[in-house]
N, C-alpha and C positions, 0 to 999 in steps of 0.2 A: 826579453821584456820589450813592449811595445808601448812606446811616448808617445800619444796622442793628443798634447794638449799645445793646440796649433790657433789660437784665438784672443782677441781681447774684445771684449764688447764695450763700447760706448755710449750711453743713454743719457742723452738732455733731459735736465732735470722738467721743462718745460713742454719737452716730445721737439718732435721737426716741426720746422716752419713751410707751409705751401709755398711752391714754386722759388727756392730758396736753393744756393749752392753751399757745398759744405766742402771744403780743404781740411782735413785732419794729415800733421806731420808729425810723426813718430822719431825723435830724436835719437840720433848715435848713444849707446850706453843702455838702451832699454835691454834688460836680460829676462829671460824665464825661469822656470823654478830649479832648472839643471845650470844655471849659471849661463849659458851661452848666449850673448850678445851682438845688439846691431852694432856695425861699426859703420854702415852711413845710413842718411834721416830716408825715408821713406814716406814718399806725401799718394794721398788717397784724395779722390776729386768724387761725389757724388751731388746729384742734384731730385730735387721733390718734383720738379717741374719737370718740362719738357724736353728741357735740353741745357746745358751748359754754358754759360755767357764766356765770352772769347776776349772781351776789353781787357787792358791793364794799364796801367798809370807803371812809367817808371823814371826814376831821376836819381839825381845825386843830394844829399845833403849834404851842403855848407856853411862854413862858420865863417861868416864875412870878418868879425872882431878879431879869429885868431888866422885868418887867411886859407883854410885848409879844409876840406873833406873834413864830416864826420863818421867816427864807426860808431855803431851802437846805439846809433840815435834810433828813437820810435818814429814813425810816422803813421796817420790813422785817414782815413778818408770815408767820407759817409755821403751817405744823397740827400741833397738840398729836402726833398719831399720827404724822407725818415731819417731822425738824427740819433733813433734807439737802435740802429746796426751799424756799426764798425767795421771797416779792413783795417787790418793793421799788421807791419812788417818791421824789422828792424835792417840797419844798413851794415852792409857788409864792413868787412875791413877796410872798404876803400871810398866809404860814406854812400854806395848806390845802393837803391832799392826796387823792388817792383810789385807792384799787388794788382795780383787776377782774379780771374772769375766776373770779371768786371760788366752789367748792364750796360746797352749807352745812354747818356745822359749827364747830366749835371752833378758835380761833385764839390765838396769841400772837402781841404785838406790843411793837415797842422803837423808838425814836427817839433820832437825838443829832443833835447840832448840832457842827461845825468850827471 
């Protein structure tokens, strides 16, 4: 017998955006219909445009009140000129973070912790 089901397809409800980068990360745990599972995350980079923007933003989140790094905090970044598209990452175990794909330009950025 011959298992050929090698695919997941993804479809925005909206379709793709022109000239626009797309990070999709398939996390550890994902299995298929025979049970066999990723055991690490798998990230996929495509773009509409031209070519792939190369910027990132990267830092640490800290809790000035409790002295320390956070993990698990969100942090989101958008451009000053559109504030209906979001990056957003969470920080590692050791409160860093980083988000790519990144235009150059001007950004706003916000963080919180749960």
């Amino acid at each position: 017998m011959i298992w050929r089901r090698h695919a997941i397809e993804i479809e925005p409800r909206d379709g793709l955006g022109a000239n626009t980068t797309y990070r999709v990360t398939v996390l550890p745990g994902l299995s298929d219909l025979r049970g066999n599972r990723l055991t690490t995350a798998q990230e996929f980079v495509f773009a509409t445009g031209a070519t792939i923007p190369t910027g990132e933003i990267r830092g640490v989140f800290f809790d000035w009140a409790g002295a320390r790094a956070t993990p698990m905090a969100r942090v989101e970044v958008w451009r000053e000129i559109d504030s209906t598209f979001r990056w957003a990452a969470r920080t590692d175990s050791t409160g860093r973070f980083v988000l790519r794909d990144l235009e150059n330009g001007r950004y706003r950025l916000r963080g919180w912790m749960d």
